[in-house]
DRENLO-929531 format. One line per 4 residues: number of its first residue (from 1); for each residue y, z, x of N, C-alpha, C. Coordinates in Angstrom, 2 decimals. Example, Ala and Ser with C-alpha at 12.3 -4.5 7.8 and 13.67 -1.06 7.14 Angstrom:
! residues 2
1> -5.69 7.80 13.19 -4.50 7.80 12.30 -3.30 7.80 13.20 ~ -2.25 7.08 12.85 -1.06 7.14 13.67 0.03 7.87 12.90 .
This chain:
! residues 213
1> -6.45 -5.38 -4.30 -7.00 -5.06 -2.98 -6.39 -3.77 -2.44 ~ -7.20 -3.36 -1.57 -6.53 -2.19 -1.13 -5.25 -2.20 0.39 ~ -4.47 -1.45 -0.08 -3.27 -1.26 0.79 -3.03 -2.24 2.32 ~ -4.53 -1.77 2.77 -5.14 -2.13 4.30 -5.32 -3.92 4.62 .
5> -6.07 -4.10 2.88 -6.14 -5.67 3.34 -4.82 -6.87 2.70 ~ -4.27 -5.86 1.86 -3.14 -6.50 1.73 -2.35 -6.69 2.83 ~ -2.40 -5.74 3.94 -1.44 -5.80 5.27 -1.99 -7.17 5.93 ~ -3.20 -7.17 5.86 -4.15 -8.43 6.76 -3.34 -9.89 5.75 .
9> -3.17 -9.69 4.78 -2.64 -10.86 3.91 -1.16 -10.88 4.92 ~ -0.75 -10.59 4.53 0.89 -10.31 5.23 1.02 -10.97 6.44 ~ -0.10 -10.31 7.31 -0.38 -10.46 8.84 -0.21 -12.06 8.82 ~ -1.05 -13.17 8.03 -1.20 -14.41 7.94 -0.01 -14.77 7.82 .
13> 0.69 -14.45 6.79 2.00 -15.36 5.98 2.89 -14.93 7.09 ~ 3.00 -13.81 8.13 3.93 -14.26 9.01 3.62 -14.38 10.28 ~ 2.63 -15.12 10.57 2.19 -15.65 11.23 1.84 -17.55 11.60 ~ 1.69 -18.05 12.72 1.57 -19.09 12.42 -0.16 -19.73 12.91 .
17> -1.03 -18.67 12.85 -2.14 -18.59 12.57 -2.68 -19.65 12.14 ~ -2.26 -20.55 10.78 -2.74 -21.41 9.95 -3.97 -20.51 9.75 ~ -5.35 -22.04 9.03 -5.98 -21.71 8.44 -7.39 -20.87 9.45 ~ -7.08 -21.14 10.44 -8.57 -20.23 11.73 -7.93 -18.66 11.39 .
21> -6.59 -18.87 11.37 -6.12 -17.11 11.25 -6.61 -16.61 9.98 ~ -5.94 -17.15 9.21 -6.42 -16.56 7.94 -8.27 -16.38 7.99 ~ -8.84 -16.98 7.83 -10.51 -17.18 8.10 -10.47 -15.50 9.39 ~ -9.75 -15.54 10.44 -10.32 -14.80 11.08 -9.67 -12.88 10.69 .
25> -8.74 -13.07 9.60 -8.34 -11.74 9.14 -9.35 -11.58 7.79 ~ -9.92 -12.54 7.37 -10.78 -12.59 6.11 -12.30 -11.96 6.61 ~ -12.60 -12.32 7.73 -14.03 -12.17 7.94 -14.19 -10.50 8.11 ~ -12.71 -9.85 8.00 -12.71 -8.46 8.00 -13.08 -7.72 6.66 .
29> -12.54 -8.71 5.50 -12.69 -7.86 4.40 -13.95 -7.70 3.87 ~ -14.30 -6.89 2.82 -15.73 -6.74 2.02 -15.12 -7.71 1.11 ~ -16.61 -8.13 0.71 -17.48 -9.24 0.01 -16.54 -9.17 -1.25 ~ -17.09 -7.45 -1.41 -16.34 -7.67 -3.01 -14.83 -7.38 -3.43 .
33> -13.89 -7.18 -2.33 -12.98 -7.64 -2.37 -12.57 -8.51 -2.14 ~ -13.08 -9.77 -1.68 -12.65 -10.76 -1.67 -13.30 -11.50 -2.38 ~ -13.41 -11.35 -3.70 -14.38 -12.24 -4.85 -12.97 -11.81 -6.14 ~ -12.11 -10.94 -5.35 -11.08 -10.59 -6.16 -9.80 -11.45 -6.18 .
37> -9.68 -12.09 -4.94 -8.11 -12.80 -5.15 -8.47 -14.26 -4.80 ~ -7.63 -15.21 -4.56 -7.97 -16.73 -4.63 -7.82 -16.71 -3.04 ~ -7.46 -15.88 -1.88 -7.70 -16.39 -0.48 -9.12 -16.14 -0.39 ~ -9.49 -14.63 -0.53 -10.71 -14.20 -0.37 -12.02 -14.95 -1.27 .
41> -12.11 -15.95 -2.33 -12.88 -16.71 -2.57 -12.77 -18.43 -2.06 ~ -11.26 -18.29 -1.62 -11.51 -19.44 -0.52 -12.27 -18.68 0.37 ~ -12.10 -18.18 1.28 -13.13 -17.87 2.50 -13.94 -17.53 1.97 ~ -14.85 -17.24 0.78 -16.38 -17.01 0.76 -16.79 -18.89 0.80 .
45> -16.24 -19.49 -0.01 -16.56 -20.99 -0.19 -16.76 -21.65 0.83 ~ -15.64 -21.89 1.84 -15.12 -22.27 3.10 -16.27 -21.66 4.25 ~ -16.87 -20.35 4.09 -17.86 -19.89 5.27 -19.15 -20.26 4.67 ~ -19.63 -20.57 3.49 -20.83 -20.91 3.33 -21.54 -22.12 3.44 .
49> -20.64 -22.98 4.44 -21.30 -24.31 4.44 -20.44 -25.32 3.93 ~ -20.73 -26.75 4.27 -20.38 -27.54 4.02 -19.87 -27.56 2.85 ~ -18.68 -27.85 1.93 -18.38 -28.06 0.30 -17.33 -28.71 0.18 ~ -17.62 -30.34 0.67 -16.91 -31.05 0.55 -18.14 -32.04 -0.52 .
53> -17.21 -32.05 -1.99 -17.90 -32.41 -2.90 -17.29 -33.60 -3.57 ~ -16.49 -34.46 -2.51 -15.84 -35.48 -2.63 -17.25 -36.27 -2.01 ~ -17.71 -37.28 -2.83 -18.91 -37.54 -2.59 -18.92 -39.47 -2.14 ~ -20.02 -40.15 -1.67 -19.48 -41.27 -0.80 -19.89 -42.06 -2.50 .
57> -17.90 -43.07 -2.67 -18.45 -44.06 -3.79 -17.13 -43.16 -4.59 ~ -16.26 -41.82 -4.39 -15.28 -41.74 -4.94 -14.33 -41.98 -4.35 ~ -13.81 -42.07 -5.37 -12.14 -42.02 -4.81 -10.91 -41.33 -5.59 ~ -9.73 -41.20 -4.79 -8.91 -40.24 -4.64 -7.64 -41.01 -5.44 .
61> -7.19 -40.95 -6.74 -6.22 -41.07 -6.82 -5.21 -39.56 -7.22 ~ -3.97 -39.95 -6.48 -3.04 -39.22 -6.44 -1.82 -39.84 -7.49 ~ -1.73 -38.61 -8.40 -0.37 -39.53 -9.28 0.95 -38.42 -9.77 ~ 2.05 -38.99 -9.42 3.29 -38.50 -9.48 3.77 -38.67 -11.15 .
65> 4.81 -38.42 -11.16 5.77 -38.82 -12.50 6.17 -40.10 -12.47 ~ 6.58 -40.67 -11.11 7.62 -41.78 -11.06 9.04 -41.65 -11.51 ~ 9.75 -42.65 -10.67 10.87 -42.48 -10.76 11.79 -44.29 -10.54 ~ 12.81 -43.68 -11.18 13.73 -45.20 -10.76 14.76 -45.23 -9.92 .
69> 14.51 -44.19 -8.64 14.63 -44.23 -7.42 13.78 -44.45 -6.82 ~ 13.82 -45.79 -5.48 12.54 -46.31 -5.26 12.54 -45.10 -3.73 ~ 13.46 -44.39 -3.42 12.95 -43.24 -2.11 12.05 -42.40 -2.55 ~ 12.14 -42.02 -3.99 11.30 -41.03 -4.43 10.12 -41.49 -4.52 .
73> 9.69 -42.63 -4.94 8.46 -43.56 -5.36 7.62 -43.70 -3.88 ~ 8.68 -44.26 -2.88 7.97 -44.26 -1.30 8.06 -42.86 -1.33 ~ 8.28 -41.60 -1.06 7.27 -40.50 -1.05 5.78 -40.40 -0.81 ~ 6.00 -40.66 -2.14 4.31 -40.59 -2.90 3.89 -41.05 -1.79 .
77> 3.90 -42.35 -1.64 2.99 -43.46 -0.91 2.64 -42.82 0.79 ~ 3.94 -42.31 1.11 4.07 -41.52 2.24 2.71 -40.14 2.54 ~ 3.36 -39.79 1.28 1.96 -38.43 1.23 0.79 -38.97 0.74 ~ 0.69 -40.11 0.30 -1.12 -40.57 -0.14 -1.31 -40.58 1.83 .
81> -1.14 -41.33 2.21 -1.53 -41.78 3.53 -1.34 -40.76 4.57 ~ -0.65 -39.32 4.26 -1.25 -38.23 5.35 -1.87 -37.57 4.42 ~ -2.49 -37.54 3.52 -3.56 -37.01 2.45 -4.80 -37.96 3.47 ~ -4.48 -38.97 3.57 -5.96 -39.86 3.89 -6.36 -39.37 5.15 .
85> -5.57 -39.43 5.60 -5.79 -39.12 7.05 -6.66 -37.70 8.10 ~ -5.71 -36.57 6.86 -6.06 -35.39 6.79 -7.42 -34.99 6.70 ~ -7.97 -36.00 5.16 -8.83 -35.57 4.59 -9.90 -36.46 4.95 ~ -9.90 -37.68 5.40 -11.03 -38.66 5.82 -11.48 -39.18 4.74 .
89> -11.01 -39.26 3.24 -11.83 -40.07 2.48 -10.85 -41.40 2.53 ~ -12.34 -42.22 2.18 -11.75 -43.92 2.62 -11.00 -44.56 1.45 ~ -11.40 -43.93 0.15 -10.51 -44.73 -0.86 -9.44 -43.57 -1.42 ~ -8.37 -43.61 -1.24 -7.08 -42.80 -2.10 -6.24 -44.21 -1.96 .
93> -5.56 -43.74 -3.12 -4.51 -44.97 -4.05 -3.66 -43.74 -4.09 ~ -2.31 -44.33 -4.38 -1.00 -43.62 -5.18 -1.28 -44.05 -6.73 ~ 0.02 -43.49 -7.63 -0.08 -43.85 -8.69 1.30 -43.15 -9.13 ~ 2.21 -44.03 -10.60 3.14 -43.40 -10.92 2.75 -43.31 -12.37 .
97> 2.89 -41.93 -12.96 2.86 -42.31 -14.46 3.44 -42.52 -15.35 ~ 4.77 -43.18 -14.90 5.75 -44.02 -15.70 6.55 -44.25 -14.87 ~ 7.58 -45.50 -14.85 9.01 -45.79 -14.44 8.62 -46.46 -13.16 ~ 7.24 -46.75 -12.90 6.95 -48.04 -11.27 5.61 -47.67 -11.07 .
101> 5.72 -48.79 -10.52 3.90 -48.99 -9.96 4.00 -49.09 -8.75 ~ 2.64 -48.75 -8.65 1.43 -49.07 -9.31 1.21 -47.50 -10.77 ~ 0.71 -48.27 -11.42 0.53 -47.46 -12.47 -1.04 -46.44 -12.44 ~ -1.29 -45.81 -13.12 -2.67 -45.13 -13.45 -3.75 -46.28 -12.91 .
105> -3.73 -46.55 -14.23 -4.02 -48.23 -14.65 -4.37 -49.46 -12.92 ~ -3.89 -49.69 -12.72 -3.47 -50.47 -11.38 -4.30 -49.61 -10.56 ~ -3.92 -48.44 -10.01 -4.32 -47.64 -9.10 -6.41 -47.39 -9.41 ~ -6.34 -47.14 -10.77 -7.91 -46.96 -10.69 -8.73 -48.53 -10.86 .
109> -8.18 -49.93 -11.09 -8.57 -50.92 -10.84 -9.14 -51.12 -9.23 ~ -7.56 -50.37 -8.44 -7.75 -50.90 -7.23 -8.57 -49.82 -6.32 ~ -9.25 -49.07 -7.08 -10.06 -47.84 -6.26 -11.68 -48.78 -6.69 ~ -12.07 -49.37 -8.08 -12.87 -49.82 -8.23 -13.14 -51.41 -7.82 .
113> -11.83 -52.02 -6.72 -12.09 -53.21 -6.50 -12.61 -53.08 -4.91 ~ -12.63 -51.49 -4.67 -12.72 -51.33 -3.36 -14.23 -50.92 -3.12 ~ -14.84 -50.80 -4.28 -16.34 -49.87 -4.35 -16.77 -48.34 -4.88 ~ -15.50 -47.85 -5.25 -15.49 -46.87 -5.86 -16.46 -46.52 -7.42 .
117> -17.10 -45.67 -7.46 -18.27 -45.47 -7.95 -17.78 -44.52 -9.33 ~ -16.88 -43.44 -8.57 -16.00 -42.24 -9.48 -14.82 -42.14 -9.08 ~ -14.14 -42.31 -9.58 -12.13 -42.23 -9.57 -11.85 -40.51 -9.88 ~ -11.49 -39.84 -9.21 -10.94 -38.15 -9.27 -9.34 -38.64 -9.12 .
121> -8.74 -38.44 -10.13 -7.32 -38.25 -10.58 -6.37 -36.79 -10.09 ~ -6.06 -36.82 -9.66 -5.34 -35.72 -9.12 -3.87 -35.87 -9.08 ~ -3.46 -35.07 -10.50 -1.73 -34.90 -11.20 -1.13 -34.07 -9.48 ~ -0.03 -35.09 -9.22 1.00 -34.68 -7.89 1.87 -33.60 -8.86 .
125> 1.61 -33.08 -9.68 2.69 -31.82 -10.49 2.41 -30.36 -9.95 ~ 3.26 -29.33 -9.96 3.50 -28.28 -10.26 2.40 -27.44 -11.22 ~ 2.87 -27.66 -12.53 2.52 -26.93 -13.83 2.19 -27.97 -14.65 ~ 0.88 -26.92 -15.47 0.20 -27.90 -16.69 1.02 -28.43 -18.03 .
129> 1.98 -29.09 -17.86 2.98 -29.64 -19.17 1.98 -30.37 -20.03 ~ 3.07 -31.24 -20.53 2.49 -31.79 -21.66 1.89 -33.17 -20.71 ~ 2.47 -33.43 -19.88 2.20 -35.00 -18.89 0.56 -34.79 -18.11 ~ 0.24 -33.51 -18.33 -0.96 -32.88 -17.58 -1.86 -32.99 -18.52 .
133> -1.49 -32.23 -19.81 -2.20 -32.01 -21.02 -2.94 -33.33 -21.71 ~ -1.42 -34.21 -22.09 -1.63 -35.41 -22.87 -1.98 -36.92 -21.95 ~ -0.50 -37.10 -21.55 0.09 -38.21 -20.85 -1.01 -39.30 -19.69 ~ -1.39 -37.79 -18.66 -2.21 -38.17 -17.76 -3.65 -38.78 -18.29 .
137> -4.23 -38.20 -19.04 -5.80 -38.19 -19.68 -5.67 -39.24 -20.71 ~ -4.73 -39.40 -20.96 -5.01 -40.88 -21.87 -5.02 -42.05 -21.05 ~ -3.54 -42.23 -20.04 -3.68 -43.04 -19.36 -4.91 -43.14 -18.77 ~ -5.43 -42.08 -17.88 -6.61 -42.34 -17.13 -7.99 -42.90 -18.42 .
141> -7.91 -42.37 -19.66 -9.37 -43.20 -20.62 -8.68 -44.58 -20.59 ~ -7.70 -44.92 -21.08 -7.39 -46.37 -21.02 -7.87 -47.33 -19.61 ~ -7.21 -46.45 -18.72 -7.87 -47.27 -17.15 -9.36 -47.14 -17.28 ~ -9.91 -46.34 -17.68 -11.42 -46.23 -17.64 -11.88 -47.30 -18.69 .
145> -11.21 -47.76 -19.55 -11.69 -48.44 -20.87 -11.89 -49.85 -19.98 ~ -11.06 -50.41 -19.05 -10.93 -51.32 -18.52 -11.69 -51.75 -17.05 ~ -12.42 -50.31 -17.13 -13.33 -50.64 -15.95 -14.66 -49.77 -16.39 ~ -15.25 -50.35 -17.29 -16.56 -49.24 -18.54 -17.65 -49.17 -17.21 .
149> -18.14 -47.94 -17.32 -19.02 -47.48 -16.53 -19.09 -47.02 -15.05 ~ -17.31 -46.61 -15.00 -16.84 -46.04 -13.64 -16.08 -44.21 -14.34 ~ -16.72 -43.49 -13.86 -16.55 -42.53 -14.36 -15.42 -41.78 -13.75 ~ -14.48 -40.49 -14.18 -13.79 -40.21 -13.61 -13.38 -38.33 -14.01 .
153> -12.91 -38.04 -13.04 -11.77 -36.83 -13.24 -10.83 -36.78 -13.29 ~ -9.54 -35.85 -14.26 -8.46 -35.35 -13.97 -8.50 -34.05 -13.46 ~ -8.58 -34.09 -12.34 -8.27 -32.24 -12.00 -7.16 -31.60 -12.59 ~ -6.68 -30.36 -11.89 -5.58 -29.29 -12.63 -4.52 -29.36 -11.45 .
157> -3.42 -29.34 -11.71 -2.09 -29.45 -10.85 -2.06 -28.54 -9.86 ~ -0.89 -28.22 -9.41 -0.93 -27.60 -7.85 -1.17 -26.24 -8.53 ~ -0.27 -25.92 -9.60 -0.49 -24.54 -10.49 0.31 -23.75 -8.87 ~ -0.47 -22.30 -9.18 0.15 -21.00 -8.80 -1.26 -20.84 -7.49 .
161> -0.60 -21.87 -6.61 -1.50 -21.74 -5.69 -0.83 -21.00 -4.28 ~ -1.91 -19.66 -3.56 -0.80 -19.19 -2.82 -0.03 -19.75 -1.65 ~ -0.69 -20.91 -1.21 0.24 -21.65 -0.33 0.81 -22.43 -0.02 ~ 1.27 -22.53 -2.06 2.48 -23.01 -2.12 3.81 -22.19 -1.74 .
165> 3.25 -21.05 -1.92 4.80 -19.81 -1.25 5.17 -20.32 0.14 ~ 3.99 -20.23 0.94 4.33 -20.95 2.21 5.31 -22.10 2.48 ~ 4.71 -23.55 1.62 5.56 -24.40 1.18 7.29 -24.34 0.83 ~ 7.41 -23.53 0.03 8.78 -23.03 -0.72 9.59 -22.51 0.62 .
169> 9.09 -21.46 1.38 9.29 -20.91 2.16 9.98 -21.26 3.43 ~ 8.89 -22.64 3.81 9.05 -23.07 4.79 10.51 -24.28 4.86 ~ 10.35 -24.71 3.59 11.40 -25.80 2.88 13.06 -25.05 3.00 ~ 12.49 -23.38 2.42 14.22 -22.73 2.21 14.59 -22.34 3.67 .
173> 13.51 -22.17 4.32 14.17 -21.86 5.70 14.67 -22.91 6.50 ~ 14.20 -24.12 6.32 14.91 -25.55 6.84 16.12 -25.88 6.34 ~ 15.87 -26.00 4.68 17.50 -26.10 4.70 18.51 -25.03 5.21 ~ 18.11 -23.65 4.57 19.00 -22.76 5.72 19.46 -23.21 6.78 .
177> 18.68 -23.64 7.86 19.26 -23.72 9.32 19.72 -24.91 9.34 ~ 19.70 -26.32 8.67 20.47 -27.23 8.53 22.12 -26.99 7.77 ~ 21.89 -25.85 7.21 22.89 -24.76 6.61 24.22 -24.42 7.72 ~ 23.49 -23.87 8.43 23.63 -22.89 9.45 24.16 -23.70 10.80 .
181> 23.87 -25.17 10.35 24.00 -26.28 12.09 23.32 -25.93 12.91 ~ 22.15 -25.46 12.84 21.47 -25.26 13.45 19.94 -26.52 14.07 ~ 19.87 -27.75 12.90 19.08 -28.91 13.06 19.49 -29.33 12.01 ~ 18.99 -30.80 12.12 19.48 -31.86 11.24 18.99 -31.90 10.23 .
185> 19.73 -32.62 8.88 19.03 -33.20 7.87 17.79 -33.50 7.82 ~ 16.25 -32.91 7.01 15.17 -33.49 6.63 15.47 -34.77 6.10 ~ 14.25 -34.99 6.29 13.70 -36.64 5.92 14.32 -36.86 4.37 ~ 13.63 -35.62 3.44 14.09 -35.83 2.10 15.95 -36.11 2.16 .
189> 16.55 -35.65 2.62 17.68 -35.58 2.60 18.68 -36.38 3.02 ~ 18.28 -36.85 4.20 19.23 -37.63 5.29 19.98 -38.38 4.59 ~ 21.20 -38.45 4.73 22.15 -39.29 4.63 23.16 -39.35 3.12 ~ 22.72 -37.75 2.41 23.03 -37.74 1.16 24.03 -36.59 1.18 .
193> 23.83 -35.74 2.57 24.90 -34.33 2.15 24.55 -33.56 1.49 ~ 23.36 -33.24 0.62 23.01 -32.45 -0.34 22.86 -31.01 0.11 ~ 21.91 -30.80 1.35 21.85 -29.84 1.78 23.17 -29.23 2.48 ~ 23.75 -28.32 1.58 25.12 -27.93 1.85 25.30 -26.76 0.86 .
197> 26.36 -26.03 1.89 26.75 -24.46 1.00 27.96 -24.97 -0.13 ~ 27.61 -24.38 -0.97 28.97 -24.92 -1.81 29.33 -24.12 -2.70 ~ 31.11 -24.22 -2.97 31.38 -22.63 -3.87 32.20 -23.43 -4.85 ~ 32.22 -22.76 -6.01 32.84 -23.13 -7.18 34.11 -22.72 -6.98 .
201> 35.55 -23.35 -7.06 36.94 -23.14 -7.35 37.35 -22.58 -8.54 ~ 37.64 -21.40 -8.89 38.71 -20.88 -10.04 39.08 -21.68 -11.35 ~ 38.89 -21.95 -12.06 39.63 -23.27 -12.60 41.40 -22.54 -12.73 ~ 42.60 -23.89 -12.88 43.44 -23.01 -12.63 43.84 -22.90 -14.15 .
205> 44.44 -21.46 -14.42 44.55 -21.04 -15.63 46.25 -21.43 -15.89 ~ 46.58 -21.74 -17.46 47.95 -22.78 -18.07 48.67 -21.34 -17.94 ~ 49.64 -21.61 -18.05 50.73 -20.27 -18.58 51.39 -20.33 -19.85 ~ 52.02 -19.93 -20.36 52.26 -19.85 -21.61 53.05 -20.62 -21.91 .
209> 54.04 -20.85 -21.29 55.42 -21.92 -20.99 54.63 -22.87 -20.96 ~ 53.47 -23.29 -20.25 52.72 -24.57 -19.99 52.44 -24.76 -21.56 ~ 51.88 -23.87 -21.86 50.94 -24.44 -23.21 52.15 -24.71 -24.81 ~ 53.47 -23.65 -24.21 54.21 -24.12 -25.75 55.25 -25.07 -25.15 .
213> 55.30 -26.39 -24.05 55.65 -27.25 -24.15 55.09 -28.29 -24.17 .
């Protein structure tokens, strides 16, 4: 993009605009620069109408790694239910894909005991590993094997999406100022101390006398 609308990008990210701002620094750029980067084909998508293609009869599962910490496991469950809320669809499930349940498995039973027509799988990851590649898509044909003639998706992970920078961003500047004593421990954190400055000690070095007695 050129120099000018890269500034309009900028303008957003430090701003707290959200998404009307962004939309309203977008409606500045040309067409065909913005068919060039992933904000500017969100806002062509986003201004042309309705494209919510979550359709009535699917449903939303969301699935993590799992863990055998059960705080990490309530997470998930935490973010399925401001996912629902956010988004207004009536069926989303959690899901772990190993180490606690509800499992894949479990989760797309209980999307199809609800009326669910199509199950859309949606990996809670980062990056396309091997758990994206392999792991996820088998589990999900097996759950499908067990409910024949309910069709489904795995979408693609969060990947290199740009507002996840935001995310990162917003996270390093919290702990900072919990850093800083400036506000308390996040939710993720409370009661563990983690968020803390910390410096490595010297190790202390033997002397020679030490080492030839």
């Amino acid at each position: 993009l050129p120099k000018s609308w890269e500034s309009k990008s900028r303008q957003f990210r430090d701003s707290s605009l959200g998404i009307l701002g962004l939309k309203a620094i977008w409606m500045q750029v040309p067409r065909s620069n913005m068919e060039n980067t992933i904000w500017g084909r969100w806002w062509l998508l986003s201004s042309s109408g309705p494209q919510d293609l979550v359709q009535a009869g699917d449903a939303v599962v969301i699935v993590d790694h799992g863990s055998r910490r059960p705080e990490s496991n309530v997470m998930l469950h935490e973010f399925v239910e401001l996912y629902k809320q956010r988004t207004g669809h009536p069926i989303v499930e959690p899901a772990h894909m190993e180490l606690a349940e509800p499992s894949i498995g479990t989760a797309f039973k209980c999307c199809v005991e609800q009326g669910a027509t199509r199950v859309i799988i949606c990996p809670y990851f980062l990056f396309p590993g091997r758990h994206w590649d392999k792991d996820i898509p088998a589990l999900a044909a097996q759950a499908a094997e067990q409910n024949t003639g309910v069709p489904y998706v795995v979408t693609a992970p969060i990947g290199l999406h740009e507002l996840m920078v935001r995310v990162v961003e917003d996270r390093m500047q919290y702990c900072m100022s919990h850093v800083a004593g400036k506000v308390a421990e996040c939710s993720m954190c409370a009661g563990t101390g983690r968020c803390q400055q910390l410096t490595s000690n010297p190790r202390p070095t033997m002397s020679t006398n030490s080492i030839n007695n």
